[in-house]
N, C-alpha and C positions, 0 to 999 in steps of 0.2 A: 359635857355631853349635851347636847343639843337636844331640842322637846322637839322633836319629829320623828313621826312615825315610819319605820323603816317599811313597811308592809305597804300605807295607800299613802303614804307621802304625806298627812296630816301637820298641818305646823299651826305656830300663833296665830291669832287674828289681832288686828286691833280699830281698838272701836272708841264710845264714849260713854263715859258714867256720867250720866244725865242727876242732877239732883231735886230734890223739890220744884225748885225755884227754877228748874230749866239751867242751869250754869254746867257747860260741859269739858270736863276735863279727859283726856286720853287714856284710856286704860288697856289692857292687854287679855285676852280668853286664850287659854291655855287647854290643848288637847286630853283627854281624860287617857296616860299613858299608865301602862304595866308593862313589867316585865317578867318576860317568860322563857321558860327553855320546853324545847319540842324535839321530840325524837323523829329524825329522817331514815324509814328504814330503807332506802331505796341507796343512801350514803352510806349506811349505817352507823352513823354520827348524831351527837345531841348540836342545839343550835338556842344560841340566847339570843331572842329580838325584842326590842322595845316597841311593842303597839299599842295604836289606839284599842278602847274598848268595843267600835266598830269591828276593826279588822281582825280581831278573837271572837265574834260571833261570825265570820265570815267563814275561818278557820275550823269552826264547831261544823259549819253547813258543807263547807264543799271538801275539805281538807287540807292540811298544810303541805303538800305536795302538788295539789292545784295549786295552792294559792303563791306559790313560791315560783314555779312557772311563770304566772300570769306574771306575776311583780319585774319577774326576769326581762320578758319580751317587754313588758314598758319601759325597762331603763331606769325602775325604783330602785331593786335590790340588783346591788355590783357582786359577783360572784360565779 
């Protein structure tokens, strides 16, 4: 399974770990993921997505029916 966000498309970064002395070696920043299931009553079906911790405060504010819309027209979420 892949560390990206199904919701805003969230993936790895990568970067460097810088040490004392300045010597930088390549490291990787991992998106902070959960998983969840959401009841669609419009489907009337349950739904398991992997999001960031962003995109579940997103889902608190506007709802998971906005927000599954939106995802749709951008070409995140295939469905």
């Amino acid at each position: 399974m892949s560390r990206i966000c199904e919701l805003t498309g969230k993936r790895m970064m990568v970067g460097n770990k810088v040490s004392h002395s300045h010597s930088k070696t390549r490291r990787r920043f991992y998106p902070n993921l959960q998983t969840k299931k959401f009841f669609i009553p419009e489907e009337d079906k349950w739904i398991t997505l992997t999001l960031s911790t962003t995109a579940l405060r997103t889902i608190n504010k506007k709802g998971i029916s906005a927000c599954l819309k939106e995802a749709r027209e951008k070409g995140i979420l295939k469905k």
